[in-house]
C-alpha positions in Angstrom: -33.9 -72.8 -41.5 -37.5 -74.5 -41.6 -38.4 -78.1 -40.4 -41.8 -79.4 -41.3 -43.7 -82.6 -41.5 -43.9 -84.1 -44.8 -46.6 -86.9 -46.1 -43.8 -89.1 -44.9 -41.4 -87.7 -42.7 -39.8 -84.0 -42.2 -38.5 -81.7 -45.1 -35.8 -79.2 -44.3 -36.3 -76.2 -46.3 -32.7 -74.0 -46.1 -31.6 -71.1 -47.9 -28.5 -71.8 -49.7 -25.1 -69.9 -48.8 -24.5 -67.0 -51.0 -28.0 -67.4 -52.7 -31.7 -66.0 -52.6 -32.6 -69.7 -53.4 -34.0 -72.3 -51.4 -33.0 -75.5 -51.3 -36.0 -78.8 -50.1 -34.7 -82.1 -48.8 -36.7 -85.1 -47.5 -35.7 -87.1 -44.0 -37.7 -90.3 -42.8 -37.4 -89.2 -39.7 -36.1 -86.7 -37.2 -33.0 -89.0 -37.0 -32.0 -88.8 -40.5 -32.9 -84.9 -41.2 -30.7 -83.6 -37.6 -27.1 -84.3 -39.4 -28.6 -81.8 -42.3 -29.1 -79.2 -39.8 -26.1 -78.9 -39.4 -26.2 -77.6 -35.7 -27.9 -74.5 -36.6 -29.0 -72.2 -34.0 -31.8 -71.0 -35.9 -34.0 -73.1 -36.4 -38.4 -72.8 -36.8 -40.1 -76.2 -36.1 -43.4 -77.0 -37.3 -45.6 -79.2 -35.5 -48.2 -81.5 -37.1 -51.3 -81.7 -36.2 -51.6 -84.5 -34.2 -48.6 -83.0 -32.0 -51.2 -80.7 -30.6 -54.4 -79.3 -29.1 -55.9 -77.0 -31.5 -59.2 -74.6 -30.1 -61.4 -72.0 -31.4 -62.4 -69.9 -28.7 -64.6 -67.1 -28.3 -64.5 -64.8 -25.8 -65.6 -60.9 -24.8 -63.1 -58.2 -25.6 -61.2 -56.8 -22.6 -57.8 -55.5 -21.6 -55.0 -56.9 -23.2 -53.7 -58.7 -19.9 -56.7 -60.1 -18.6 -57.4 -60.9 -21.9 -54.3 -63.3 -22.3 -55.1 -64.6 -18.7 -58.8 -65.6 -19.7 -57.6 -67.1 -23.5 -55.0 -69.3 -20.6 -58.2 -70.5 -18.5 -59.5 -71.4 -21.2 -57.6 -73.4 -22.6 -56.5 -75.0 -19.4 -60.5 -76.3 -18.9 -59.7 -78.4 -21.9 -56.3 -79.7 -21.5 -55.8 -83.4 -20.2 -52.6 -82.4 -18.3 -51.5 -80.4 -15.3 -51.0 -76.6 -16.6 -47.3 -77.1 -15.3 -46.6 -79.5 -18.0 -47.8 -77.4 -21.2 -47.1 -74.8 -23.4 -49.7 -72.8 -24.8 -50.0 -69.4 -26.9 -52.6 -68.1 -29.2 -53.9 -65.8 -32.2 -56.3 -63.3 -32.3 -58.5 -64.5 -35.3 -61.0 -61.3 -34.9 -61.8 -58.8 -32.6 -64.9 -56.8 -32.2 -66.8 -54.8 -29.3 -69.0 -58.0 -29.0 -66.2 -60.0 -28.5 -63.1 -61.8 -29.3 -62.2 -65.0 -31.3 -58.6 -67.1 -31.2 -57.3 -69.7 -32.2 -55.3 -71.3 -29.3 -52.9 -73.9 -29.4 -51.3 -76.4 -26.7 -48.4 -79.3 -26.6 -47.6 -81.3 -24.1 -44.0 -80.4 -22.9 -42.8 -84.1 -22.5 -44.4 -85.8 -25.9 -42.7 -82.7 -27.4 -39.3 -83.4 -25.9 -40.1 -87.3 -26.9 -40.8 -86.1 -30.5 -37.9 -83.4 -30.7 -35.3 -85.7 -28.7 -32.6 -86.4 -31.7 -32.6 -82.6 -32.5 -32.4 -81.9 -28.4 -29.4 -84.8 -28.3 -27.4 -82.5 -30.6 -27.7 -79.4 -28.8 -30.2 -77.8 -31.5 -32.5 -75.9 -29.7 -35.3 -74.1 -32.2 -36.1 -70.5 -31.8 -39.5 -70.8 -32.7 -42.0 -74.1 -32.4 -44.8 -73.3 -34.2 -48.1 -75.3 -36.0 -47.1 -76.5 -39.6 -51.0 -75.7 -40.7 -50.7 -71.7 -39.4 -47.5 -71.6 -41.8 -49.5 -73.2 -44.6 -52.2 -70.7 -43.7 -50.1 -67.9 -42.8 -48.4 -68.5 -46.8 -51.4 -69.4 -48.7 -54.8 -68.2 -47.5 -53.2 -64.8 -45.7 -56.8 -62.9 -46.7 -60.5 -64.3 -45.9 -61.4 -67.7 -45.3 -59.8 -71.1 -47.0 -60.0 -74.6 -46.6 -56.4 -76.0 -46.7 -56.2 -80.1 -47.5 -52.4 -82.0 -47.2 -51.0 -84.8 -46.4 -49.1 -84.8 -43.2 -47.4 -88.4 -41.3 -49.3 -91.1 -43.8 -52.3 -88.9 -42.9 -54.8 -86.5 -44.4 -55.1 -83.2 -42.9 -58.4 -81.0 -43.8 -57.9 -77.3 -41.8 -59.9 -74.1 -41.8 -58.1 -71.3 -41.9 -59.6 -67.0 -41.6 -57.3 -64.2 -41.9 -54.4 -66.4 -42.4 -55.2 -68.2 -38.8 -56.0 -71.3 -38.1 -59.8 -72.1 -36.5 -60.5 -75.8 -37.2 -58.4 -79.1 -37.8 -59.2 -82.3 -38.4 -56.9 -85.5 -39.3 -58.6 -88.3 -41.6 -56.7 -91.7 -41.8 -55.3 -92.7 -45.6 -56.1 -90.7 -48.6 -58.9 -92.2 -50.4 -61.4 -90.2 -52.1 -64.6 -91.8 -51.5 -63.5 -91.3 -47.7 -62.7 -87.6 -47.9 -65.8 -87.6 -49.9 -68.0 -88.8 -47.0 -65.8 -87.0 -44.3 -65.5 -83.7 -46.0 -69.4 -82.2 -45.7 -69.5 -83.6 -41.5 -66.5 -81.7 -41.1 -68.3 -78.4 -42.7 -70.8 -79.3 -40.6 -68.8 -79.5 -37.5 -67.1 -76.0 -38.4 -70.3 -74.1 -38.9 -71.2 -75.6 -35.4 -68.5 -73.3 -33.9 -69.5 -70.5 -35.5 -67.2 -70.6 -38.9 -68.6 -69.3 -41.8 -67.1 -71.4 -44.6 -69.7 -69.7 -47.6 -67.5 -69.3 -50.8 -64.3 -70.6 -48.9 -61.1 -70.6 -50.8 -59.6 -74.2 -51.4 -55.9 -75.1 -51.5 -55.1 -78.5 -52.3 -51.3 -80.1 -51.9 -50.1 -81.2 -55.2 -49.4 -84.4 -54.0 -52.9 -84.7 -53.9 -53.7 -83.5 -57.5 -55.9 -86.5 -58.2 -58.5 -85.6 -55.7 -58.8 -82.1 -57.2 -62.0 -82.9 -59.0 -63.8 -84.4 -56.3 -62.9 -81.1 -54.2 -63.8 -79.0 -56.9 -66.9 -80.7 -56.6 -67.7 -80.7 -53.0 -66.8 -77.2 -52.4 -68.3 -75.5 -56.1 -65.0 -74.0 -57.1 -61.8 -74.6 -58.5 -58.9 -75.9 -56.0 -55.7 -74.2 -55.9 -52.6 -76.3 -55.5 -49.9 -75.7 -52.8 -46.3 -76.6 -52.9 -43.9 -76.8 -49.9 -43.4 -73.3 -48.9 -39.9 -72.1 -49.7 -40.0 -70.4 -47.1 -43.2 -71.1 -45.1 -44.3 -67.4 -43.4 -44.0 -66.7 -40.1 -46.7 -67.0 -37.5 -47.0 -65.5 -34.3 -47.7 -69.1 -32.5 -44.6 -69.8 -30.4 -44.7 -73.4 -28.5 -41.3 -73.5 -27.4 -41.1 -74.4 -23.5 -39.7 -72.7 -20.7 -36.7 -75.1 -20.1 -36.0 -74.7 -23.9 -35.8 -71.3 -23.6 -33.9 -71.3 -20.7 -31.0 -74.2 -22.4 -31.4 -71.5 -26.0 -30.2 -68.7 -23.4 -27.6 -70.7 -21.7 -26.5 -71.9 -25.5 -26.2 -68.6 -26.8 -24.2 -67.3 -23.7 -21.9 -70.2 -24.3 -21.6 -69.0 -27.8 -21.0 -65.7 -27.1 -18.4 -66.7 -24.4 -16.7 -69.0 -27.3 -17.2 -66.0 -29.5 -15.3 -63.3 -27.2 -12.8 -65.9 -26.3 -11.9 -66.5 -29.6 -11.9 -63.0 -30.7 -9.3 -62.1 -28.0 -7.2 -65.1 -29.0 -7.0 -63.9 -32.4 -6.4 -60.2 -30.6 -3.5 -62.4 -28.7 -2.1 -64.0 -31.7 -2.1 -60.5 -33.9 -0.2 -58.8 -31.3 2.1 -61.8 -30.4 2.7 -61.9 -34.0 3.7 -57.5 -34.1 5.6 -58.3 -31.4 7.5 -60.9 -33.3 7.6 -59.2 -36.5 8.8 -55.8 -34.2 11.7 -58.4 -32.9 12.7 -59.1 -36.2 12.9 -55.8 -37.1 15.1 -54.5 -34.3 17.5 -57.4 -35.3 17.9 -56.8 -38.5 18.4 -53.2 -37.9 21.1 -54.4 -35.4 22.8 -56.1 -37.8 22.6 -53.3 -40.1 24.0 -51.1 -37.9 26.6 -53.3 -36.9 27.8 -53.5 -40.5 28.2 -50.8 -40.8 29.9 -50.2 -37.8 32.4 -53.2 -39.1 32.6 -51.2 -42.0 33.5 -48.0 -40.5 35.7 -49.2 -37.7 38.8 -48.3 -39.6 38.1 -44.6 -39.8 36.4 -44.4 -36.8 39.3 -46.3 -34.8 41.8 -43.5 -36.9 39.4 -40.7 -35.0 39.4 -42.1 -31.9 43.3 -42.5 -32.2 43.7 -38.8 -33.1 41.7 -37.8 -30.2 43.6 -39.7 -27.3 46.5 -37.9 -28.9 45.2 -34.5 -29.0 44.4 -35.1 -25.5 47.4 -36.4 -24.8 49.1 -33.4 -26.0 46.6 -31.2 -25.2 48.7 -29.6 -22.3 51.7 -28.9 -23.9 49.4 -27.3 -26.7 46.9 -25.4 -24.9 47.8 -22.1 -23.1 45.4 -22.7 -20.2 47.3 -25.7 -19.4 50.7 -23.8 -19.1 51.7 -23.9 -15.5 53.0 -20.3 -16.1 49.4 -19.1 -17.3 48.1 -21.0 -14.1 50.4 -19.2 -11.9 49.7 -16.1 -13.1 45.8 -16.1 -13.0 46.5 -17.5 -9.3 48.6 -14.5 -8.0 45.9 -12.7 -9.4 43.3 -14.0 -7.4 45.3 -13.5 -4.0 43.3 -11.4 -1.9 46.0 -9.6 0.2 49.8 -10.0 0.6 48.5 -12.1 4.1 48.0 -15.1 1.8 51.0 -16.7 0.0 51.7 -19.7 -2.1 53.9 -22.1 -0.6 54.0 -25.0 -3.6 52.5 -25.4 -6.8 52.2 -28.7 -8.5 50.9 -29.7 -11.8 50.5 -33.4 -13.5 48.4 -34.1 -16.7 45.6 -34.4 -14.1 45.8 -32.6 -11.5 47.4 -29.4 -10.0 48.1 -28.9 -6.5 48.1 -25.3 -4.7 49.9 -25.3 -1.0 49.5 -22.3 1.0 49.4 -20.2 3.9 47.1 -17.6 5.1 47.2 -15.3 8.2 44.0 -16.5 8.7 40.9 -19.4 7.5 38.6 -16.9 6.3 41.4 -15.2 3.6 42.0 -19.0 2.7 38.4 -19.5 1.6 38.1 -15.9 0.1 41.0 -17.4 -2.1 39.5 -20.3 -3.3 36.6 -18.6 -4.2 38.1 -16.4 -6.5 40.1 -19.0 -8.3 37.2 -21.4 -8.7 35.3 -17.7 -9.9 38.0 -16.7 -12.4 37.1 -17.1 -16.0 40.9 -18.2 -17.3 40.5 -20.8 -14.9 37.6 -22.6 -15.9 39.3 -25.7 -17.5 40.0 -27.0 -14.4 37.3 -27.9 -11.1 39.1 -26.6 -7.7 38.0 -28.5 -4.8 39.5 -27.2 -1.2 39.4 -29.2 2.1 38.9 -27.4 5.2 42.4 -25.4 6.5 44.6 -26.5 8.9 44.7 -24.2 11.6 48.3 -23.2 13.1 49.8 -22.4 16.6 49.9 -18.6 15.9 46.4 -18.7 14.2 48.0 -19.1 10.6 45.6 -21.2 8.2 47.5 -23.8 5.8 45.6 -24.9 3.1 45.0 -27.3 0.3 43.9 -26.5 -3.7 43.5 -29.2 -5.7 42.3 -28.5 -9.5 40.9 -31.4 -12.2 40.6 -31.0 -15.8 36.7 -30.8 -16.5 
């Protein structure tokens, strides 16, 4: 987005959305044309002339840092203000082994900030402050030499450009011909005093100011082109924009980017609060899916459960390794010697007890062993406490067995 002085006012020249288009709209003042801005963070200002300190400077060729530092000195030597309180930069019109000439330009930080304060009160900050006439040069007269002639702020601008860079300027007051007529050969005069060759100049004339075309035509020997407002303007390599604004751009766009992340990971938030909802939802409906269905099947699955109690139930009167003969049998058989006897056996759905007697604790334990080793006996887990030992050395014992 572009915003440049006008014969009376500012014009903001914007792209439209979706479009290669681009769209011209007039403002009084920079008080009306801020709102249409619309808070953009990229913006390009053009200055008018009277906004700055324009110089043609020649100077030797040298290294490209002291080169800048001398084109500074320079321009210092001609500027009204402390150094501290302007912004300067410059363009290299043409460079030679004999020497160097630029166009430099100036503006006083404050009268900027004074002239730029209803775009500064809304937080727009422009990426680039640049000279109105460079763009105009820059767009129209890229190649060779031109004289450029607009109005700019109820006055009449008449600027020099070569290579598409500015080297002279001059305001005139109103825009009557017989004036510019007067004006127009001093000011050739004054150009060629710096050094600019203006033989066979090209002339570009605003279209505003088509009825002064034949009196240019006349001064100059050729044909005026007219010049619309530049939709865009082209860029220039002048950049005006003070140090505090840059610092406030950088804090903006940090703030931005800050708002930017922040929001991002709020949406991040919200997406996964929302799959972590949605995931809810899910689980509970396949709850109550899956409690349907166990309503549904709770009949046969209460007639299963049922059977199984009762085959459990009955389980030892029907299985053989519950018979207490079976038992007794597989227990004699695991008696290590006829020093070891059973003494009472007895047997409840869940549990069997084994008392005994050994001739001594070590045949007790080699006895428990065996039953807890013995294959037929596996339905059942045999725990034994430690003997009791007798008055004639005798071990008594405890076997107690639990269904697994």
């Amino acid at each position: 987005m572009f915003l440049i002085p006008s014969a009376h006012g500012w014009n903001v020249v914007q792209l439209r959305e979706q479009s290669t288009t681009w769209d011209v709209r007039n403002a009084a003042n920079l008080e009306e044309a801020a709102p249409m801005l619309n808070g953009t963070a990229n913006l390009v200002l053009g200055l008018p002339i009277n906004a700055v300190l324009a110089q043609r400077i020649r100077l030797p060729t040298m290294e490209t840092a002291e080169f800048t530092e001398m084109v500074r000195i320079q321009v210092e030597k001609a500027l009204p203000y402390p150094t501290e309180e302007v912004t300067t930069d410059f363009e290299v019109i043409e460079r030679t082994e004999e020497g160097s000439v630029v166009s430099a330009v100036a503006v006083h930080n404050q009268k900027l900030s004074d002239l730029a304060a209803p775009l500064l009160s809304r937080g727009i900050i422009p990426s680039q402050v640049t000279l109105y006439a460079a763009q105009r040069a820059a767009t129209h007269a890229s190649d060779g030499r031109a004289f450029l002639i607009y109005p700019e702020n109820e006055a009449l601008v008449c600027a020099i450009s070569e290579g598409g860079k500015i080297g002279f300027t001059r305001s005139l007051e109103g825009r009557d011909w017989t004036q510019l007529q007067r004006d127009l050969p001093q000011l050739a005069l004054s150009a060629v005093l710096q050094g600019i060759d203006i033989s066979a100049p090209a002339v570009w004339l605003d279209e505003s100011l088509i009825e002064l075309r034949e009196t240019v035509g006349g001064l100059f020997a050729s044909k005026a082109g007219l010049m619309a407002v530049e939709v865009p303007p082209a860029s220039t390599r002048l950049n005006l924009l003070p140090e505090s604004w840059r610092q406030q751009r950088a804090a903006l766009v940090r703030r931005a980017e800050w708002k930017k992340r922040i929001l991002w990971a709020g949406a991040a938030y919200g997406g996964l609060l929302f799959l972590f909802l949605a995931y809810l939802l899910l689980l509970r409906f396949q709850v109550g899916r899956l409690e349907n269905r166990i309503a549904r099947d709770e009949p046969s699955t209460g007639f299963v459960q049922k059977t199984e109690t009762r085959w459990k139930a009955l389980s030892p009167a029907i299985d053989p390794h519950y018979y207490p003969i079976e038992i007794l049998f597989h227990l004699f058989e695991n008696l290590p010697s006829a020093d070891v006897q059973i003494t009472s056996y007895q047997q409840s759905a869940r549990q069997i007890s084994v008392d005994g007697e050994a001739s001594s604790a070590a045949l007790a334990y080699q006895f428990a062993d065996a039953v807890k080793k013995n294959p037929e006996l596996k339905t059942f887990q045999f725990e034994m406490a430690a003997p009791r030992i007798l008055p004639n050395d005798h071990a008594q014992f405890r076997l107690e067995g639990k269904p697994k």
